[in-house]
MARBAZA-772000 format. One record per atom (N, C-alpha, C): atom name; x, y, z. Coordinates in nm, 4 decimals. Example, Ala and Ser with C-alpha at 12.3 -4.5 7.8 and 13.67 -1.06 7.14 Angstrom:
BEGIN
<at->N | x->1.3190 | y->-0.5690 | z->0.7800>
<at->CA | x->1.2300 | y->-0.4500 | z->0.7800>
<at->C | x->1.3200 | y->-0.3300 | z->0.7800>
<at->N | x->1.2850 | y->-0.2250 | z->0.7080>
<at->CA | x->1.3670 | y->-0.1060 | z->0.7140>
<at->C | x->1.2900 | y->0.0030 | z->0.7870>
This chain:
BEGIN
<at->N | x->-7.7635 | y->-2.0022 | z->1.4330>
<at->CA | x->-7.8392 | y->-2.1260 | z->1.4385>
<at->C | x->-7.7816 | y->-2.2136 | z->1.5492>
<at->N | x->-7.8894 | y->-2.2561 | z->1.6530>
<at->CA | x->-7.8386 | y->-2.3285 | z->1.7533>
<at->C | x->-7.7947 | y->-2.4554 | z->1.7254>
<at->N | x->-7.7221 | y->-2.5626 | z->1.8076>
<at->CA | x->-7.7707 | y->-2.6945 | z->1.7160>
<at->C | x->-7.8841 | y->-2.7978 | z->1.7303>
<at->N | x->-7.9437 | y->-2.7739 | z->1.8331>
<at->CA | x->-8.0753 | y->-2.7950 | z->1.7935>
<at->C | x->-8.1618 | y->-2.7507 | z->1.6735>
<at->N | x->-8.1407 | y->-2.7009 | z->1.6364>
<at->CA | x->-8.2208 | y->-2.6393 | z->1.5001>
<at->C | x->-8.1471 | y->-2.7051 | z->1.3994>
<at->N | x->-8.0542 | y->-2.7792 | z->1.4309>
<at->CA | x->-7.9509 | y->-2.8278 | z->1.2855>
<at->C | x->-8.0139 | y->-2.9585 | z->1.2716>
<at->N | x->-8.0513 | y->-3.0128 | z->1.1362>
<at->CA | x->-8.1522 | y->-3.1168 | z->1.1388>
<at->C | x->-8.0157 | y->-3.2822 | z->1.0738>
<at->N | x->-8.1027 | y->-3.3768 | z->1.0799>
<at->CA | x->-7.9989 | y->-3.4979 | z->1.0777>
<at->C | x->-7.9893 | y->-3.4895 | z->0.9221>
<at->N | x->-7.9023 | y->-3.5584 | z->0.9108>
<at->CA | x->-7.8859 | y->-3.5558 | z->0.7203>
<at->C | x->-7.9715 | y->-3.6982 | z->0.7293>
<at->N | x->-8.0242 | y->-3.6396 | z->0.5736>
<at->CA | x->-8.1691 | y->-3.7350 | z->0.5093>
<at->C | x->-8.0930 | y->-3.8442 | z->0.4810>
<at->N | x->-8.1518 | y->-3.9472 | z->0.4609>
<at->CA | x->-8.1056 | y->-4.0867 | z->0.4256>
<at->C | x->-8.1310 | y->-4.1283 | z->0.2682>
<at->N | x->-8.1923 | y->-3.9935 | z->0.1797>
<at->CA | x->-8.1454 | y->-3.9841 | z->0.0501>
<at->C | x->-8.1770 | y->-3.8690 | z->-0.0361>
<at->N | x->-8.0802 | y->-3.8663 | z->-0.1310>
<at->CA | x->-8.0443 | y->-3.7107 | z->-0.1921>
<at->C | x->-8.1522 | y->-3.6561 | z->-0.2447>
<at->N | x->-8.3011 | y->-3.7155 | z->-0.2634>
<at->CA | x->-8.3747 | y->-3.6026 | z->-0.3234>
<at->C | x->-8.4693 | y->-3.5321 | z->-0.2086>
<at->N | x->-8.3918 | y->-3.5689 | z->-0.0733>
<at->CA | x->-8.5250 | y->-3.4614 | z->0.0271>
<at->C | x->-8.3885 | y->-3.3713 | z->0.0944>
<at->N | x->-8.2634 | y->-3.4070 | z->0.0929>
<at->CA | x->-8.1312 | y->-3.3281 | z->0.0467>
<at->C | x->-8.1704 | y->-3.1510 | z->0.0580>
<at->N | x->-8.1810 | y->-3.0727 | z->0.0612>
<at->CA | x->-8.1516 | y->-2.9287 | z->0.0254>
<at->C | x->-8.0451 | y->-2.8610 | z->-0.0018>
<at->N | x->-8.0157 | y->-2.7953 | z->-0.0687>
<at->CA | x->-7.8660 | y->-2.7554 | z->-0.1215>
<at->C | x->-7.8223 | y->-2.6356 | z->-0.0377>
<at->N | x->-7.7082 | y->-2.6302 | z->0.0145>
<at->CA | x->-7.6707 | y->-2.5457 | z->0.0747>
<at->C | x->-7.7205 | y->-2.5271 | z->0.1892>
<at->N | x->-7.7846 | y->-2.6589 | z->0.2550>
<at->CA | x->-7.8885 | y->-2.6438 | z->0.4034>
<at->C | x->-7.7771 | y->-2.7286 | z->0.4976>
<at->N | x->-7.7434 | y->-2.6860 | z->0.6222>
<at->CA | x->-7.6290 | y->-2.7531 | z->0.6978>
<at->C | x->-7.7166 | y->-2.8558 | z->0.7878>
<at->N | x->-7.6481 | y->-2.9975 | z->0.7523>
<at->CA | x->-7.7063 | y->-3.1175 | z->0.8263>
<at->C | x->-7.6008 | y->-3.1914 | z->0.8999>
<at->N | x->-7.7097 | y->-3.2307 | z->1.0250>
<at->CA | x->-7.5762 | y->-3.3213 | z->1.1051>
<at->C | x->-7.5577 | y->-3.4803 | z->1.0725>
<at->N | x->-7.4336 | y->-3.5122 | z->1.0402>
<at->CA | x->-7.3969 | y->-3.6879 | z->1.0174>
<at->C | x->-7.4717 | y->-3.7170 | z->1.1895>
<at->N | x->-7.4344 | y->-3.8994 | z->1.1554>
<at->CA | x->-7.4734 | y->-3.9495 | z->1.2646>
<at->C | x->-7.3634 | y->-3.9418 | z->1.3953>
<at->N | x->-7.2495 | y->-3.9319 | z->1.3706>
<at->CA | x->-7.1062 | y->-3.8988 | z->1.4472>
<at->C | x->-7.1314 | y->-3.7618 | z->1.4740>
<at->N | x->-7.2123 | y->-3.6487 | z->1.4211>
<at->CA | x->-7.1968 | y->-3.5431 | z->1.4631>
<at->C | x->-7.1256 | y->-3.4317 | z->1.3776>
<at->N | x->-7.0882 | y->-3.4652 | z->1.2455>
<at->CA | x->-7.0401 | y->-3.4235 | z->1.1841>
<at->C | x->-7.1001 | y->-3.2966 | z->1.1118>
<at->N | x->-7.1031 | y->-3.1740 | z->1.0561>
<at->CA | x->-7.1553 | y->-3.0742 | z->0.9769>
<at->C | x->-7.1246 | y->-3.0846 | z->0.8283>
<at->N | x->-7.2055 | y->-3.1395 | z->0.7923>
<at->CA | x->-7.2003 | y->-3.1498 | z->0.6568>
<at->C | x->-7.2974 | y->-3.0302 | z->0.5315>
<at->N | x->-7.2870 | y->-3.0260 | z->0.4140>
<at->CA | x->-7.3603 | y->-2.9886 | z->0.3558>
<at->C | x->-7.3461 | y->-2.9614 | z->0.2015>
<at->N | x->-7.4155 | y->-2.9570 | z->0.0772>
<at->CA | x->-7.4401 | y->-3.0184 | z->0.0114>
<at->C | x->-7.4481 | y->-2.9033 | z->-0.1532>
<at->N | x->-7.3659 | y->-2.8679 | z->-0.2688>
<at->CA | x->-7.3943 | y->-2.7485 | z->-0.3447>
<at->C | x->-7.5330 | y->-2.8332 | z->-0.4036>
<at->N | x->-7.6057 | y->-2.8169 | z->-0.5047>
<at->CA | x->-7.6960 | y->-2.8641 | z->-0.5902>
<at->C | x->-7.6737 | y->-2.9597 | z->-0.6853>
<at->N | x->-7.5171 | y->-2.9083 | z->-0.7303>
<at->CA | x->-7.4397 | y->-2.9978 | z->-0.8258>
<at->C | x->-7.4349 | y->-3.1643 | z->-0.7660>
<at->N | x->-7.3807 | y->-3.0778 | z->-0.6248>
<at->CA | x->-7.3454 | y->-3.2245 | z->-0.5847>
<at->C | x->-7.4779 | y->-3.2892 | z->-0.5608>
<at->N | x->-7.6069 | y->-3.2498 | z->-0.5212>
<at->CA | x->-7.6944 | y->-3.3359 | z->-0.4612>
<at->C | x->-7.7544 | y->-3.4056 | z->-0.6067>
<at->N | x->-7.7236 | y->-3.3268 | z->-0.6881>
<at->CA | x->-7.7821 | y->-3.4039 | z->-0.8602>
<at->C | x->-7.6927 | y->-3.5229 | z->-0.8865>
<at->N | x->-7.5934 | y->-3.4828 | z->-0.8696>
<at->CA | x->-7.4864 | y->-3.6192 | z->-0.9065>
<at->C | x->-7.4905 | y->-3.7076 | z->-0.8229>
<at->N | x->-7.5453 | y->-3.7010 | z->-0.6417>
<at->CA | x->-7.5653 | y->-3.8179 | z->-0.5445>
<at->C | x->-7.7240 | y->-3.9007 | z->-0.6416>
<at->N | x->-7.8016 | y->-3.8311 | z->-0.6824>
<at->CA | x->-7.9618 | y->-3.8414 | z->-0.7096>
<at->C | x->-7.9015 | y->-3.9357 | z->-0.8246>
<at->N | x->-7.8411 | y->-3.8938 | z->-0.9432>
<at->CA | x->-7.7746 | y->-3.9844 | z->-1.0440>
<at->C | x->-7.7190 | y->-4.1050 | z->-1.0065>
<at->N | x->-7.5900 | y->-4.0877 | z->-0.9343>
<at->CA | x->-7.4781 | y->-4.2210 | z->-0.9713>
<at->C | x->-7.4870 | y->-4.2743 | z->-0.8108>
<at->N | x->-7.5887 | y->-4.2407 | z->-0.7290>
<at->CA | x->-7.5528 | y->-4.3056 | z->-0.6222>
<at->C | x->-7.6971 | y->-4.2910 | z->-0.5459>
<at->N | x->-7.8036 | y->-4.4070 | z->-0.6561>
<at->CA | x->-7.9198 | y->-4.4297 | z->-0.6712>
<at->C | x->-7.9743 | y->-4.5282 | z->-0.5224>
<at->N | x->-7.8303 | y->-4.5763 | z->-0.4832>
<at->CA | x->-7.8795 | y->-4.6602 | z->-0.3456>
<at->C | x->-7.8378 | y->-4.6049 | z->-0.2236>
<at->N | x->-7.7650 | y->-4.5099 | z->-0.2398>
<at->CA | x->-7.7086 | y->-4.3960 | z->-0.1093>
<at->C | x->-7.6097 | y->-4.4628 | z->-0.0619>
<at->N | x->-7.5422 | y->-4.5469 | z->-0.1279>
<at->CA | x->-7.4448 | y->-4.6306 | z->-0.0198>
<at->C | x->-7.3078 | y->-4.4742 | z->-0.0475>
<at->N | x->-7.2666 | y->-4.3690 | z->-0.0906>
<at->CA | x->-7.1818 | y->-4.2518 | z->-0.0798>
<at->C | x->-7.2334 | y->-4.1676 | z->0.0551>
<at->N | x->-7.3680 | y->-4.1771 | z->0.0328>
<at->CA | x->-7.4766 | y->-4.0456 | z->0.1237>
<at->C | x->-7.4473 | y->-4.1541 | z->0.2786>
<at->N | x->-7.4461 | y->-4.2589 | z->0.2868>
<at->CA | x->-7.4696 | y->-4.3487 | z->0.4109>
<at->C | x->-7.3261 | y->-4.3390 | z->0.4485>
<at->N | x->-7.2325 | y->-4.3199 | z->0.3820>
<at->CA | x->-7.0949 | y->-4.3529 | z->0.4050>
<at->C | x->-7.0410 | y->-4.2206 | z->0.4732>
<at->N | x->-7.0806 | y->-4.1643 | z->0.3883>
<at->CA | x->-7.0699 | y->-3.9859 | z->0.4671>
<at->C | x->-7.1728 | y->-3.9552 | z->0.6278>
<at->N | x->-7.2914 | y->-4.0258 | z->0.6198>
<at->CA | x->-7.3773 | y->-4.0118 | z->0.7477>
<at->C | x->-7.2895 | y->-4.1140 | z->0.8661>
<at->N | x->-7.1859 | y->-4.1857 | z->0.8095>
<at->CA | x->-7.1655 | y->-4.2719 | z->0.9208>
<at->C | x->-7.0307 | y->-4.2602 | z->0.9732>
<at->N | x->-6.9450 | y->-4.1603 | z->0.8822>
<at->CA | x->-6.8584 | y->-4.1014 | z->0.9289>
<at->C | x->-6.6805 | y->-4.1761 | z->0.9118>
<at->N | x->-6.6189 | y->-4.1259 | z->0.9586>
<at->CA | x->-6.4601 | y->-4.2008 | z->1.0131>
<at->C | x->-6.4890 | y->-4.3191 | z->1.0199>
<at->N | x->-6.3647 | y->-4.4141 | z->0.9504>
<at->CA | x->-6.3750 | y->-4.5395 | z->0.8960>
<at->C | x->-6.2205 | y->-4.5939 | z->0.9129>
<at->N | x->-6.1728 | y->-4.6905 | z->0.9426>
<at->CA | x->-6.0055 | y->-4.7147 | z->0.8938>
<at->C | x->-5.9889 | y->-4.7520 | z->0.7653>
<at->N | x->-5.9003 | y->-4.7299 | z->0.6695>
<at->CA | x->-5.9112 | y->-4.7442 | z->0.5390>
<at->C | x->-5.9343 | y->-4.8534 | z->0.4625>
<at->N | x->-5.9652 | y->-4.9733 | z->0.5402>
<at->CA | x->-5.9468 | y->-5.0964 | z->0.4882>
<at->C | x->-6.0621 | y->-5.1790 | z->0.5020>
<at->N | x->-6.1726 | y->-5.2109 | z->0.4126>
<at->CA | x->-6.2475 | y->-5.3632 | z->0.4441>
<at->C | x->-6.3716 | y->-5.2652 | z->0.5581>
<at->N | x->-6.3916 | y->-5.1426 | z->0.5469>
<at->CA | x->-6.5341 | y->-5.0116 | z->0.5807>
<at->C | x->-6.5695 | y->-4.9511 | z->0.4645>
<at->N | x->-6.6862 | y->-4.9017 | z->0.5408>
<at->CA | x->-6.7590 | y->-4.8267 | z->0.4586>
<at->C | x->-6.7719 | y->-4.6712 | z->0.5631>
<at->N | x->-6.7275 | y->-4.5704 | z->0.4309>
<at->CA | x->-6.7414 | y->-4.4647 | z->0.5241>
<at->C | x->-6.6620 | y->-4.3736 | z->0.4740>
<at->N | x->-6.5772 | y->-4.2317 | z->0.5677>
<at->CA | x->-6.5160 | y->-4.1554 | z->0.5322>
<at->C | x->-6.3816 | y->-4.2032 | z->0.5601>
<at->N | x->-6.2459 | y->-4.1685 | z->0.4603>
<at->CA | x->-6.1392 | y->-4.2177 | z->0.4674>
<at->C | x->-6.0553 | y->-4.0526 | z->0.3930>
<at->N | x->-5.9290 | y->-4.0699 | z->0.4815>
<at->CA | x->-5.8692 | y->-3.9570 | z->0.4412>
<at->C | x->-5.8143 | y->-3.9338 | z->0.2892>
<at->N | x->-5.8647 | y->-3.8111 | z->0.1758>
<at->CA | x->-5.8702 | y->-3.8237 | z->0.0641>
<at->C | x->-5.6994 | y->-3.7596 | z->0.0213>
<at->N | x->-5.6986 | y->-3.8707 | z->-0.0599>
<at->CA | x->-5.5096 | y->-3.8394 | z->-0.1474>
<at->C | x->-5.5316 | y->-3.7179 | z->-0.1962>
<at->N | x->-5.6440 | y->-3.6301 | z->-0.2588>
<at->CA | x->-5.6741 | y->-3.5689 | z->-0.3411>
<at->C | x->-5.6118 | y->-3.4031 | z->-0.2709>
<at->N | x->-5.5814 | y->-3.2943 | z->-0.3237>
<at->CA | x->-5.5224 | y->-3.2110 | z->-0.3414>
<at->C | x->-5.6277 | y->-3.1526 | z->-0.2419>
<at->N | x->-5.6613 | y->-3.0583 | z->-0.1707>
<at->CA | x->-5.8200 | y->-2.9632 | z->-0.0943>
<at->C | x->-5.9054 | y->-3.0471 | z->-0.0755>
<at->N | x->-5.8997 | y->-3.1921 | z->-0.0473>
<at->CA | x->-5.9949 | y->-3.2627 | z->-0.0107>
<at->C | x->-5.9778 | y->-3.3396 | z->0.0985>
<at->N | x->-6.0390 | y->-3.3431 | z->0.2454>
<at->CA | x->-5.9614 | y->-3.3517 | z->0.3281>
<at->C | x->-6.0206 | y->-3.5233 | z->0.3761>
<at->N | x->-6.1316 | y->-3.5844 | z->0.3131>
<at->CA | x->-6.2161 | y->-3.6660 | z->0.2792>
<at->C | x->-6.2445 | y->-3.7542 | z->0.2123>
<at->N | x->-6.2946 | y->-3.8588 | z->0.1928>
<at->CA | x->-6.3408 | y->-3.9544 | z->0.0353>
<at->C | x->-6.4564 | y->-4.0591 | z->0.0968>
<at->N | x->-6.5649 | y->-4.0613 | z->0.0193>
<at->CA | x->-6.6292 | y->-4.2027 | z->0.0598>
<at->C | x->-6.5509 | y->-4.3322 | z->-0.0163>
């Protein structure tokens, strides 16, 4: 798949496809199991997680966005 053919990530989780590779607005390759796009569709009804991830690298303080995750295999966090 070229990257032209790689489409922008949707601006909310129910037009989402699971397991379909989308580009952030930074350029980033993202993409999405089912689980996760049910639980964005649930608890994150205004996309401000889905927008935070489309908008990429953030400094940790007083943004919105991606920030490096404390978490064990997670290299990420909105």
């Amino acid at each position: 798949m070229s990257a032209s053919e790689i489409p922008e990530l949707p601006n909310h989780w129910q037009v989402i496809e699971a397991e379909k590779i989308y580009y952030s607005n930074e350029g980033r390759l993202v993409s999405f199991s089912q689980t996760q796009i049910q639980l964005g569709i649930q608890y994150d009804a205004l996309g401000k997680h889905l927008k935070a991830i489309n908008k990429g690298l953030v400094s940790p303080k007083g943004n919105s966005g991606l920030v490096p995750s404390e978490e064990l295999d997670y290299d990420f966090k909105s």
